[in-house]
DOMI-51255 format. One record per atom (N, C-alpha, C): x, y, z; residue in one letter. Coordinates in steps of 0.05 Angstrom, whole numbers, plus 5000, padded with zeros to 4 digits. Each point is the difference from the previous one (the first is absolute). Layout:
<pts>
u;v;w;residu
X;Y;Z;A
...
</pts>
This chain:
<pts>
u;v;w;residu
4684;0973;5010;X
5003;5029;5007;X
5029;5006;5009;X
5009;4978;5006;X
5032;5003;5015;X
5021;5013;4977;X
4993;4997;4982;X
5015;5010;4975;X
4999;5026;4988;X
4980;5012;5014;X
4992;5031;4990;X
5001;5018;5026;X
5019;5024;4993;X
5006;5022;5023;X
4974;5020;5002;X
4981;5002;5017;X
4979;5024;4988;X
5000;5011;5025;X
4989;5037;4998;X
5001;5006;5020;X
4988;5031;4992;X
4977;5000;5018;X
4979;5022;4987;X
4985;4997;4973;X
4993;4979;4996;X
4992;4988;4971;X
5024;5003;4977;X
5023;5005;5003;X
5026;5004;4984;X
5013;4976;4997;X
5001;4987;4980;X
5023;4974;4994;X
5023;5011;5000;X
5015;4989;5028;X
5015;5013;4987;X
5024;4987;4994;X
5000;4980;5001;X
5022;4980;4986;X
4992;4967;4989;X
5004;4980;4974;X
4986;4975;5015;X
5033;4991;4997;X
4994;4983;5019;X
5029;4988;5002;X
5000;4968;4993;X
4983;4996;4993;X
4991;4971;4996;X
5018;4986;4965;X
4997;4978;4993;X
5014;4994;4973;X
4978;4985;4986;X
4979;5002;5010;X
4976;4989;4982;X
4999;5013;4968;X
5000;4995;4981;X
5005;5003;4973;X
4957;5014;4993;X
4987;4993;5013;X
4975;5004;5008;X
4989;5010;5005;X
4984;5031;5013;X
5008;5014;5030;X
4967;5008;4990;X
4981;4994;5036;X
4974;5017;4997;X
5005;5018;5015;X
4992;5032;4997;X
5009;5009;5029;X
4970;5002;5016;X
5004;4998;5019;X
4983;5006;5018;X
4984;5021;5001;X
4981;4997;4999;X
4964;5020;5008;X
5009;5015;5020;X
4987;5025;4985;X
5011;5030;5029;X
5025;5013;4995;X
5022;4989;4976;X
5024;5016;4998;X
4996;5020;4983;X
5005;5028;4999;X
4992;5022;4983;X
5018;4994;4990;X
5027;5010;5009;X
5019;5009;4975;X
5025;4975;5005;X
5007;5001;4981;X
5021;4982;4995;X
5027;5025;4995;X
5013;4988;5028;X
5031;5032;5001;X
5020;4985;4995;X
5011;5026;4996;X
5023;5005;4989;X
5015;4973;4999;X
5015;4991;4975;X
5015;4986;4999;X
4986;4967;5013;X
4985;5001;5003;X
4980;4976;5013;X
5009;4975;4984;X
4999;4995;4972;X
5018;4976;4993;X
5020;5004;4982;X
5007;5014;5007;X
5029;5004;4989;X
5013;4985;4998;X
5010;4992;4969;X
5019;4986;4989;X
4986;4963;5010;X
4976;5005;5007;X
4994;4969;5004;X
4993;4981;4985;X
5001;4968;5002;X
4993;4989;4972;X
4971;4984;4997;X
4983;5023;5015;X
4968;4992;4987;X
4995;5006;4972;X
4983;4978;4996;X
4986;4988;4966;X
4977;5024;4991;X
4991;4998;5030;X
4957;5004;5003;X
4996;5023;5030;X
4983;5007;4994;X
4991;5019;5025;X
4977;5006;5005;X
4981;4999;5010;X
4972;5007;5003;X
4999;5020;5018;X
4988;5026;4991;X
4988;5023;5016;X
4975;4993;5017;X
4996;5007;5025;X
4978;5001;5001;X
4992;5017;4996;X
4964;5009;4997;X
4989;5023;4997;X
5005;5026;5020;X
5008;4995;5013;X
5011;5012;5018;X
5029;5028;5005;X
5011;4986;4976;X
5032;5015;4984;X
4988;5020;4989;X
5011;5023;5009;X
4994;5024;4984;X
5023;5011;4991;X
5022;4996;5010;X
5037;5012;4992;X
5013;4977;5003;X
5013;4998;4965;X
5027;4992;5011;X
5024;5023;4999;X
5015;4987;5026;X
5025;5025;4999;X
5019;4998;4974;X
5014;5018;5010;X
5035;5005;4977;X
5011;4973;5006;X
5013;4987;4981;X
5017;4981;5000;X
4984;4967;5009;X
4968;5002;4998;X
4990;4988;5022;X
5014;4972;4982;X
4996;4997;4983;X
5007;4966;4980;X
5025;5013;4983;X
5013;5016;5002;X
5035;4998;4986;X
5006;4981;5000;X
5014;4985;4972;X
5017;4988;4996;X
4986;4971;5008;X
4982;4998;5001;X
4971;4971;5007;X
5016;4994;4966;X
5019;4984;4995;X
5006;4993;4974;X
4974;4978;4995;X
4981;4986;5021;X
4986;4977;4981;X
4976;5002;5005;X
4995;5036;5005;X
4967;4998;5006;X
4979;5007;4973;X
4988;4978;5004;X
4982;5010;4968;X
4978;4992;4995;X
4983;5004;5029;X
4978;5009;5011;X
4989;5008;5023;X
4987;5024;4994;X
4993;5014;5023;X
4975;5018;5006;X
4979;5000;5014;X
4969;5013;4993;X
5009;5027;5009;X
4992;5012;4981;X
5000;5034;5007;X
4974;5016;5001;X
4982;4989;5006;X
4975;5011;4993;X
4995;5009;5022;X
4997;5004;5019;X
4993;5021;5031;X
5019;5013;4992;X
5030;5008;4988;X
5019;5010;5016;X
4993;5027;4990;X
5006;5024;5019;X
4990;5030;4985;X
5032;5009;4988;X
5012;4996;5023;X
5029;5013;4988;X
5028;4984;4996;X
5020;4997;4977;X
5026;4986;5000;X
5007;5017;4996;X
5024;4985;5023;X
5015;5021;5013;X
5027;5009;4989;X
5027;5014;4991;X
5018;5006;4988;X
5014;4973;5000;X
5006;4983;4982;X
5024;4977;4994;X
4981;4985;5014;X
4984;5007;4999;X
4986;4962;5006;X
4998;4978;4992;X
5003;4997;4976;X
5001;4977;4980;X
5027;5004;4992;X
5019;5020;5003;X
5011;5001;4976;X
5028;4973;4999;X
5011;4998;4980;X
5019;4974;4996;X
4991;4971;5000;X
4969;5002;5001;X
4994;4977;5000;X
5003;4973;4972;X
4996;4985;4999;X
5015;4990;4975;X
4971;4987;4983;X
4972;4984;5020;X
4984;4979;4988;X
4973;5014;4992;X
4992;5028;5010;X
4979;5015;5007;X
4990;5001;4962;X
4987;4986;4995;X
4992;5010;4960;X
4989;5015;5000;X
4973;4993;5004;X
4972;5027;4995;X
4993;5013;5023;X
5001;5035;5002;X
4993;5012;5019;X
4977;5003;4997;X
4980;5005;5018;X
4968;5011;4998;X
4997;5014;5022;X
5005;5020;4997;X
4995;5035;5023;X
4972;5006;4996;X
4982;4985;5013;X
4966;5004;4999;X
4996;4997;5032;X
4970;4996;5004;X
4995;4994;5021;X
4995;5024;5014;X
5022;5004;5027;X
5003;5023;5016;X
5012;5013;4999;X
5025;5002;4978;X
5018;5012;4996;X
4996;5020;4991;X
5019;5023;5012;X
4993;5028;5003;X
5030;5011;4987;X
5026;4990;5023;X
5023;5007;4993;X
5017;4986;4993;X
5022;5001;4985;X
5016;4989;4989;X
5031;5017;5009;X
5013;4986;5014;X
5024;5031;5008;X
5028;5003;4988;X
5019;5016;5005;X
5022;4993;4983;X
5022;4971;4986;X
4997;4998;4994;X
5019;4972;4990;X
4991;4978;5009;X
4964;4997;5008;X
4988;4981;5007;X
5010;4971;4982;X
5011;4994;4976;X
5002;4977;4983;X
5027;5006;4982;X
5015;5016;5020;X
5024;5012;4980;X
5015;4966;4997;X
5007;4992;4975;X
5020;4984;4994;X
4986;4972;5005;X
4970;4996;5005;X
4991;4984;4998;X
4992;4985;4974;X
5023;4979;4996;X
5013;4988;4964;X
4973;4981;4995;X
4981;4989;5013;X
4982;4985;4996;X
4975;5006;4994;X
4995;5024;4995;X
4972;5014;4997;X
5000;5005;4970;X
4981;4994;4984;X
4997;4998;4975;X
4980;5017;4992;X
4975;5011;5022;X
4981;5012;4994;X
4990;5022;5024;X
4993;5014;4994;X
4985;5021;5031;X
4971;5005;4992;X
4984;4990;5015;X
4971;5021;4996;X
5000;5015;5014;X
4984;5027;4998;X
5000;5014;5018;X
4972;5018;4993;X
4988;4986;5036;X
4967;5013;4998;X
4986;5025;5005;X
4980;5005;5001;X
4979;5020;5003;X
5014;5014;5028;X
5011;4986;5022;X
5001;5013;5024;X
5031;5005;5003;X
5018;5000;4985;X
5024;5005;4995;X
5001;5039;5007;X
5010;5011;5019;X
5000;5022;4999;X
5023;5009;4994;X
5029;4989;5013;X
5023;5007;5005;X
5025;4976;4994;X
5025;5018;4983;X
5011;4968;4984;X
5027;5017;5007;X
5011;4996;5014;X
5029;5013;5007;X
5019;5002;4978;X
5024;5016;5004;X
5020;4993;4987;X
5016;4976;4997;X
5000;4990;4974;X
5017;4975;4991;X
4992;4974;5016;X
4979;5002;5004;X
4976;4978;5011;X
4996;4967;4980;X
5010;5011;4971;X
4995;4970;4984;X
5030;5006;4992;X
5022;5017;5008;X
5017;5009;4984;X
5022;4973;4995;X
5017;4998;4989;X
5025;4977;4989;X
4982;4967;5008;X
4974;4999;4986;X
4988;4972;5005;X
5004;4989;4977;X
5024;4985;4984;X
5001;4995;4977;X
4981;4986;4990;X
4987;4984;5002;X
4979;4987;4996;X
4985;5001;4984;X
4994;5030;5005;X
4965;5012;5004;X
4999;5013;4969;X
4971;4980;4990;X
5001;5013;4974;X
4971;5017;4998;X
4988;5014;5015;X
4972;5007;5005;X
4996;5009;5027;X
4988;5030;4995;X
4984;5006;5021;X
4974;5015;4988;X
4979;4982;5013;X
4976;5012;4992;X
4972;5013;5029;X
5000;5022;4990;X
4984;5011;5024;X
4969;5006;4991;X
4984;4993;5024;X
4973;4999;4990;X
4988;5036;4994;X
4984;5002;4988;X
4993;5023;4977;X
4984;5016;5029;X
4996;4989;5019;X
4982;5009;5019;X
5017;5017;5021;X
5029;4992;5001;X
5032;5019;5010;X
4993;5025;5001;X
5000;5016;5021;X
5003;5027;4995;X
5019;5017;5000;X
5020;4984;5004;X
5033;5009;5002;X
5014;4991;4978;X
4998;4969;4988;X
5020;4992;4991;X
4981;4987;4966;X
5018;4999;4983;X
4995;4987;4975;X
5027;4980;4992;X
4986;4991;4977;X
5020;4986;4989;X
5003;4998;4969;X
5012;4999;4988;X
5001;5001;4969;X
5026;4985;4992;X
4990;4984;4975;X
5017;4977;4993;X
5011;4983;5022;X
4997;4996;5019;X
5007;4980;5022;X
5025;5030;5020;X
5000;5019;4994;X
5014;5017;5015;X
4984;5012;5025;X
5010;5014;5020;X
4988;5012;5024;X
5002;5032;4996;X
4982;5015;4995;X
5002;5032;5005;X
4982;5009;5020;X
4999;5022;5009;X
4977;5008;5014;X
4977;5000;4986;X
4974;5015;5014;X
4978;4998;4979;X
4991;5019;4984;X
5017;5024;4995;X
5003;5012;4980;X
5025;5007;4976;X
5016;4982;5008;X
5016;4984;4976;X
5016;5020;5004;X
5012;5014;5015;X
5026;5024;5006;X
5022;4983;5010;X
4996;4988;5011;X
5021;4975;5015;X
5016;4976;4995;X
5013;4986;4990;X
5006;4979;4996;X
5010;4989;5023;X
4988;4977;5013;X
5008;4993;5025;X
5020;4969;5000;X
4985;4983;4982;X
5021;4975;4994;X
4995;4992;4976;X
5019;4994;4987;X
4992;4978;4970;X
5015;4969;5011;X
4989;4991;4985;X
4993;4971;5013;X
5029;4986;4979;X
5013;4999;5015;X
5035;4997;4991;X
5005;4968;4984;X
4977;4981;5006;X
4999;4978;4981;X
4980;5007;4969;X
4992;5020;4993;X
4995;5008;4978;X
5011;4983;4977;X
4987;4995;4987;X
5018;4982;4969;X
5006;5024;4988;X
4980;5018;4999;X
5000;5026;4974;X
5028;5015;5000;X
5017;5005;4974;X
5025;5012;5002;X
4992;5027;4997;X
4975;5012;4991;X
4998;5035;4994;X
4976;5007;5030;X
5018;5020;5013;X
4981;5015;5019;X
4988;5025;4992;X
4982;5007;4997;X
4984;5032;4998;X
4999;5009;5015;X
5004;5027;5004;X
4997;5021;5027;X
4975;5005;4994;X
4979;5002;5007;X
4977;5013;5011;X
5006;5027;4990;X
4975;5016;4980;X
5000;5024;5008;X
5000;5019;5024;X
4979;4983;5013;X
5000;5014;5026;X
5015;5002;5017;X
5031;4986;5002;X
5011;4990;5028;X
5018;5023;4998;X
5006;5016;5025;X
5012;5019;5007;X
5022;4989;5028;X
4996;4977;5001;X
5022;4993;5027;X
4993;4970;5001;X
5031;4987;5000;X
5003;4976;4998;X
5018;4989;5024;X
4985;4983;5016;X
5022;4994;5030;X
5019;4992;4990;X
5022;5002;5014;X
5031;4998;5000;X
5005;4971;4996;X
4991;4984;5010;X
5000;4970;4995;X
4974;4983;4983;X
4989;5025;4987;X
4981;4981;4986;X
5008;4979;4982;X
5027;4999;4985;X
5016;4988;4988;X
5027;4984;5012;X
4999;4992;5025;X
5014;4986;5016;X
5008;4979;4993;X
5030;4989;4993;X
4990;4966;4993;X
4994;4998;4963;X
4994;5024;4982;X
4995;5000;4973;X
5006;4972;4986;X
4991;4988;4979;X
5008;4982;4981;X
4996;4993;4978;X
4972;5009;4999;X
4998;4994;4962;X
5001;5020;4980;X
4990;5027;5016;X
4992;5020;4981;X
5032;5018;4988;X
5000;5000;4972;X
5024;5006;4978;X
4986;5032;4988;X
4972;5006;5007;X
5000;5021;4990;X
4984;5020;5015;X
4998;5026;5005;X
4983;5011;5022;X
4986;5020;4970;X
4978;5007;5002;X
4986;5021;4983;X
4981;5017;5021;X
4992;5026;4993;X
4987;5021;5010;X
4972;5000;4982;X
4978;4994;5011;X
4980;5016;4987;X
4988;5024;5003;X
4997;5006;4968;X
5003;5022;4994;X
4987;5034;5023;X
5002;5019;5006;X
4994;5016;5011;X
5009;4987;5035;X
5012;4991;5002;X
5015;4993;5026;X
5016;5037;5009;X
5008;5007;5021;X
5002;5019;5000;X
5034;5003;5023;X
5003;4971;5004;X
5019;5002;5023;X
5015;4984;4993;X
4996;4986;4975;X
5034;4974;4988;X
4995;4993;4973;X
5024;4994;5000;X
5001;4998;4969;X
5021;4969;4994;X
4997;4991;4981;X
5016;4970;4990;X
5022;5020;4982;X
5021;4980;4996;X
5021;5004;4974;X
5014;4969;5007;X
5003;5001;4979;X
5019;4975;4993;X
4986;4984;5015;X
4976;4990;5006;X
4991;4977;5014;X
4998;5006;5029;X
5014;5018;5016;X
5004;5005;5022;X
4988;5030;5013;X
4982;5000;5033;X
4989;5012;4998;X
5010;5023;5014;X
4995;5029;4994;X
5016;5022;5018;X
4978;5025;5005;X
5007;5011;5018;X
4980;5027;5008;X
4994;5006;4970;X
4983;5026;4997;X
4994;5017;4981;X
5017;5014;4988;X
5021;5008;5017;X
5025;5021;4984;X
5015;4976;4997;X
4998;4979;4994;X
5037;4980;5000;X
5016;5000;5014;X
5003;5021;5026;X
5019;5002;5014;X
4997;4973;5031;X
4988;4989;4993;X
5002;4978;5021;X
4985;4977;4990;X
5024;4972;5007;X
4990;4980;4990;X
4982;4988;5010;X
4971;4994;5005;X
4989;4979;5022;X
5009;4975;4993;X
4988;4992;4987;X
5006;4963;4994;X
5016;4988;4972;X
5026;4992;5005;X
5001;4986;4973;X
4992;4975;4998;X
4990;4998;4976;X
4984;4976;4983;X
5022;4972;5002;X
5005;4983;5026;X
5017;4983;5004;X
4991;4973;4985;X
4984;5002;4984;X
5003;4980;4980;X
5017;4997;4971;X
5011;5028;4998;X
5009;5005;4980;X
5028;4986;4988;X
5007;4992;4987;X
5024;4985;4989;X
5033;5016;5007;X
4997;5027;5007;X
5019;5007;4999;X
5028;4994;5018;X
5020;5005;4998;X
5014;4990;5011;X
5016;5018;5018;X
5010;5012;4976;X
5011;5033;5016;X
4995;5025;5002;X
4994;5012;5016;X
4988;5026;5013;X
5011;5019;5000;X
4997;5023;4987;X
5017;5024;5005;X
4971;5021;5009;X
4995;5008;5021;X
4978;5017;5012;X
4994;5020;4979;X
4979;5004;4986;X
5004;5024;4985;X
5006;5033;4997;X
5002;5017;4997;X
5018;5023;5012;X
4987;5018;4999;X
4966;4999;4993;X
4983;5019;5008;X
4978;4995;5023;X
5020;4975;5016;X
4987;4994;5032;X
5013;5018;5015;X
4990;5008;5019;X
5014;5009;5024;X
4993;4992;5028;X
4981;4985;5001;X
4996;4985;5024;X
4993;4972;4998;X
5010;4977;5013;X
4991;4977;4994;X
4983;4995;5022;X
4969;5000;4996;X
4992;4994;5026;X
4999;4971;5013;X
4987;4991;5027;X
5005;4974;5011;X
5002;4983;4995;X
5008;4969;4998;X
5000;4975;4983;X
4993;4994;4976;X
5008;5036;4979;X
5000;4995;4974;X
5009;4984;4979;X
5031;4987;5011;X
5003;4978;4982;X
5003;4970;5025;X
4983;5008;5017;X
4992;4969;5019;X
4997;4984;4983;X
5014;4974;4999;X
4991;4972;4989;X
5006;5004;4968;X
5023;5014;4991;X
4999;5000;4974;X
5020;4978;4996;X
4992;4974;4994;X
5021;4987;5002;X
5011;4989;4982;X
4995;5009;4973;X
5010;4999;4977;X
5031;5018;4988;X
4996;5021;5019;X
5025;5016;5005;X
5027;4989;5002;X
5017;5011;4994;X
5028;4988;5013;X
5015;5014;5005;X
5002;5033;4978;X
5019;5026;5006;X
4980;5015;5002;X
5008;5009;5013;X
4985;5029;5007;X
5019;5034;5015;X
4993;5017;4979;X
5021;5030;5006;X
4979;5020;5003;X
5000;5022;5016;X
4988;5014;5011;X
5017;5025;4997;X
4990;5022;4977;X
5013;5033;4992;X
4989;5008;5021;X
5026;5024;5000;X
4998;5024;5015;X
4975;5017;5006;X
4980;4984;4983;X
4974;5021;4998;X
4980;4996;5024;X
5000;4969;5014;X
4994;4995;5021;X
5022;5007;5026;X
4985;5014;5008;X
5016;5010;5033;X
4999;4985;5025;X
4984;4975;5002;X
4993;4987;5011;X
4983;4977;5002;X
5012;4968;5001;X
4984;4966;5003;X
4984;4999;5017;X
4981;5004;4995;X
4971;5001;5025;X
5002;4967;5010;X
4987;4999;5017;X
4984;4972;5020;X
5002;4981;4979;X
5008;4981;4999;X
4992;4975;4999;X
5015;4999;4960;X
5002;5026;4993;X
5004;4997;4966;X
5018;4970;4980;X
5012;4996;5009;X
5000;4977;4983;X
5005;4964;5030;X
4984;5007;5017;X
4996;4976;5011;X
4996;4982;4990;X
5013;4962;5008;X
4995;4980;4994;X
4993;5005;4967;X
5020;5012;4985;X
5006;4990;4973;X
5030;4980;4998;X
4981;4978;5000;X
5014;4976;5007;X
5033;4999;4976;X
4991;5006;4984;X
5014;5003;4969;X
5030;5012;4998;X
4994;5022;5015;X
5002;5024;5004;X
5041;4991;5003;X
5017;5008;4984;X
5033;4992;5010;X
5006;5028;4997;X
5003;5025;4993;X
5013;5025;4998;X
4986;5020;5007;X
5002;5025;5013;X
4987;5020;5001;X
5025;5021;4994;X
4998;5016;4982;X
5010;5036;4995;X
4992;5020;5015;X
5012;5017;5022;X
4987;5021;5001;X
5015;5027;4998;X
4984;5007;4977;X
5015;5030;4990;X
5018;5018;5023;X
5022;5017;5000;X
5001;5023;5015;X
4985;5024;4991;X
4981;4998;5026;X
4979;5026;5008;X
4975;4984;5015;X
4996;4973;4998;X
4981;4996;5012;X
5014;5005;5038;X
4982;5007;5014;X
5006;5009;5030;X
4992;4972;5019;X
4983;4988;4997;X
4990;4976;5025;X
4989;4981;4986;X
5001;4971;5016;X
4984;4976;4993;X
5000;5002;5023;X
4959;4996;5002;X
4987;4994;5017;X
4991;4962;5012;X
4989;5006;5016;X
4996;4972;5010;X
4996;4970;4976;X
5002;4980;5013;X
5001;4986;4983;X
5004;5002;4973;X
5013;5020;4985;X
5000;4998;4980;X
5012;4987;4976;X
5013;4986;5006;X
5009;4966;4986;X
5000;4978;5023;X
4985;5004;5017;X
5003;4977;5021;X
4990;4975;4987;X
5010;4979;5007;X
4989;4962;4984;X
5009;5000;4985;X
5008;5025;4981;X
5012;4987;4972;X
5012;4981;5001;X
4999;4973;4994;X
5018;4978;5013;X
5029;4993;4976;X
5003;5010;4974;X
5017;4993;4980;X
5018;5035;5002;X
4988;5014;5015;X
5026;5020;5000;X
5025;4994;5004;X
5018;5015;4986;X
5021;4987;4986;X
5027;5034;5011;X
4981;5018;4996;X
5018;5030;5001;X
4990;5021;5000;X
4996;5017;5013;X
4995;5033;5002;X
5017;5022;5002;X
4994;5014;4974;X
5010;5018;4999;X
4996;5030;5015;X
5010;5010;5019;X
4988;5027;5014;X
5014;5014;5002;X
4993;5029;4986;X
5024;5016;5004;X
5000;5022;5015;X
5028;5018;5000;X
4999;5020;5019;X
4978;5026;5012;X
4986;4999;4984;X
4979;5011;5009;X
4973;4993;5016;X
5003;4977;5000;X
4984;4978;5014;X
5005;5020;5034;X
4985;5007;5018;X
4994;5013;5026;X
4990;4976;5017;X
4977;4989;4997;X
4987;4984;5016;X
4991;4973;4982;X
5000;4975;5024;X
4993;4979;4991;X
4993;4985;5023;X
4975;4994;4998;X
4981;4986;5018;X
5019;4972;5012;X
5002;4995;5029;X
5019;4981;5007;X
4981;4967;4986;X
4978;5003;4983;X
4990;4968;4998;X
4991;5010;4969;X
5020;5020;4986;X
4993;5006;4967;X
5010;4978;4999;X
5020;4979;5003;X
5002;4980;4982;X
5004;4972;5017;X
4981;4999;5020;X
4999;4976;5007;X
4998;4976;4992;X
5006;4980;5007;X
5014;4977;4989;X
4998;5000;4973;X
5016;5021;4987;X
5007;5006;4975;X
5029;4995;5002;X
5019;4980;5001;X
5029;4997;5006;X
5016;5012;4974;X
4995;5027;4991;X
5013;5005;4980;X
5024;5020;5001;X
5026;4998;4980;X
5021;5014;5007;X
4990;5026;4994;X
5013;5019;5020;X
4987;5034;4996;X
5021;5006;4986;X
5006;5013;4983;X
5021;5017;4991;X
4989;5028;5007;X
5022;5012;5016;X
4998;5027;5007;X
5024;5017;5002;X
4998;5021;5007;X
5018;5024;4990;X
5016;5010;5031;X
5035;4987;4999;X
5009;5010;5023;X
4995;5019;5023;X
4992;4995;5025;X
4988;5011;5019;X
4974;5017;4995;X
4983;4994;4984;X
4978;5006;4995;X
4983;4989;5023;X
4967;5012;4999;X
4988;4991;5019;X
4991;4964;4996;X
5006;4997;4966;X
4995;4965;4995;X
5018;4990;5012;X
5022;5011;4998;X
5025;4981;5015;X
4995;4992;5023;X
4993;5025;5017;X
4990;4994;5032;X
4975;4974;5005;X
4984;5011;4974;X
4977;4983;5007;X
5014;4970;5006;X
5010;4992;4975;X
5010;4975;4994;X
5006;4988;5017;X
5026;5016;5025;X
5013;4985;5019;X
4982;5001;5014;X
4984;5018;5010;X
4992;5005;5024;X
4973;4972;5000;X
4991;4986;4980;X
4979;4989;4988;X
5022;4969;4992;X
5017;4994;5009;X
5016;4975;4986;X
4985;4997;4976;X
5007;5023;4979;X
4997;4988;4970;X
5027;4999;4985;X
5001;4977;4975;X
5027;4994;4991;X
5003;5030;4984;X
5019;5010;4995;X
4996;5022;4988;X
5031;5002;4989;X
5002;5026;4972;X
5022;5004;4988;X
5005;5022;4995;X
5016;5026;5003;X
5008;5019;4997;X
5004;5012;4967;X
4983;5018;4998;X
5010;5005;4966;X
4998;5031;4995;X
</pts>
C-alpha cells in the first residue's frame, strides 16, 4: 500500500516501480496523471474503478494490459502515447470515452466498441498509426462503423478512419456531411479519395478530396507519387492539415488565389525541401510547415501580413523575404536564416 497515494477513494499517484501493479479495493477513480509516464507492463482494476482521469497512463510506453470492464468513463489523454496497448475492448461499463482518450497511441491495432458506448470525444482514436479497424456493435445507439471506419450512427459524421488501412481508394459516404478535422491525422496509404454518388457536401478531383464547390481542399491523397505541387487555382481556401504527412512532396507553390495556410497545412511533410508563396497570399497560420524536417527554403513575399510565431517550427529553412517586410521582421525576430530578395 506504501506505493499508492489515495485519498477519498482517488489514486492519486502510484509511486512505486513494480512493472505489475494491483490497485487496491475501494479506489474509484484513478486521477489525474496517476501514472504518468510510468514503466508498468500490467494493471488490474478493481471492480470498484469507475474513472480514469486525463492523462491517468500518458506516455505508460510498456503498458499492454489493462481490465477496463467496471470503468464507466476515460478520461481526456488517458491512454494517449502509449506504445504496447494492441486490442481495445470498450464493453463492459463503459459509457464514456473523452477527448484524445488514445490520441497517438502507436500500439493499438484494433477498437471494439460496445452496446454501452454512449460518448467518444474528439480525436479519442485520433494519430494511432497502428489501427487498422474499428468495429462497433450493431446494438450502438450513437455510433457505427463501416469498412473498419468510425461515424456516428447515422452515417453524417466521419469520426476516425483507421490510418493503418492497406486500402489505397477511400469513398466518401453519401451520407457524410461533416468530417472531424483530424479524422485523417497521421494519413498513409490512401492515393485516391472518391465521393459517392449524391453526396451533397464534397466532391474528389484528381484523387484528392475538396468541399462541394472546389473552393477548399480537405485532404490530399498523400499516397500519391507526386512530387511537385503547385495548389490548384480554383482553391481558395486550404483547410487544416490538408497536405499533413504528404511526404512524397518535395516543392510545393501556393497562387495568389489562396489568401491564407490554415493550421497544421503541410505539417511533418518530411520530403518536403521548397515552398513558393505567391504575392497576395496574406498569413500562414500555425504550424503550418512545422517538422518539415528536409526544408531547405521559403519563399514569402511582401504581402505576407501575419505568420504564426511556430508556422515553421523546427522547420530550419532559409526564408527568402522582401526588404523590411513583415517576413523580414518575422525572420529576425524568430532567429531564422534568411535572404533578402
Amino acid at each position: 500500500m506504501n506505493n499508492f497515494i489515495i485519498s477519498d477513494g482517488v489514486l492519486k499517484k502510484y509511486a512505486g516501480k513494480n512493472k505489475y501493479v494491483e490497485v487496491p479495493n475501494g479506489v474509484t477513480k484513478i486521477g489525474y496523471r496517476a501514472f504518468y509516464n510510468s514503466n508498468v507492463k500490467s494493471v488490474v482494476l478493481p471492480s470498484s474503478v469507475k474513472i480514469i482521469d486525463g492523462s491517468a497512463f500518458e506516455h505508460c510506453d510498456n503498458l499492454s494490459n489493462i481490465n477496463l470492464s467496471f470503468v464507466e468513463e476515460i478520461g481526456e489523454n488517458a491512454f494517449s502515447f502509449t506504445k504496447k496497448l494492441k486490442t481495445l475492448v470498450l464493453d463492459g461499463a463503459i459509457k464514456r470515452v473523452k477527448d484524445s482518450a488514445f490520441y497517438g497511441s502507436n500500439g493499438i491495432k484494433r477498437v471494439y466498441i460496445s452496446k454501452t458506448v454512449e460518448e467518444i470525444g474528439s480525436d479519442a482514436f485520433t494519430a494511432c498509426e497502428s489501427l487498422i479497424d474499428i468495429t462497433v456493435s450493431s446494438e450502438n445507439k450513437n455510433y457505427k462503423s463501416v469498412a473498419g471506419c468510425l461515424y456516428n450512427k447515422n452515417l453524417t459524421t466521419l469520426i476516425q478512419y483507421p490510418l493503418a488501412k492497406r486500402q489505397k481508394t477511400f469513398k466518401v459516404l453519401s451520407t457524410v456531411e461533416n468530417i472531424f478535422v483530424r479524422a485523417f491525422l497521421k494519413l498513409k496509404n490512401v492515393s485516391r479519395f472518391t465521393v459517392e454518388k449524391g453526396n451533397k457536401n464534397y466532391k474528389a478531383k484528381n484523387g484528392n478530396l475538396y468541399s462541394k464547390n472546389l473552393k477548399t481542399v480537405i485532404r490530399y491523397a498523400v499516397g500519391k507519387a507526386e512530387k511537385v505541387l503547385t495548389v490548384d487555382k480554383f482553391i481558395t481556401n486550404i483547410g487544416d492539415f490538408a497536405y499533413e504527412s504528404a511526404n512524397n512532396l518535395t516543392s510545393v507553390t501556393i497562387l495568389n488565389n489562396v489568401k491564407s495556410v490554415s493550421f497544421g497545412a503541410f505539417l511533418e511533410c518530411k520530403n518536403l525541401k521548397s515552398v513558393t508563396i505567391t504575392e497576395g497570399v496574406k498569413k500562414i497560420g500555425k504550424i503550418a510547415f512545422a517538422f518539415c524536417d528536409s526544408l531547405e527554403v521559403g519563399i514569402i513575399p511582401n504581402s505576407v501580413e501575419y505568420i504564426e510565431s511556430d508556422a515553421f517550427e523546427d522547420s530550419y529553412a532559409t526564408l527568402k523575404v522582401v526588404k523590411y517586410s513583415y517576413s523580414h521582421n518575422y525572420a529576425e525576430e524568430n532567429d531564422f536564416d534568411f535572404e533578402i530578395v
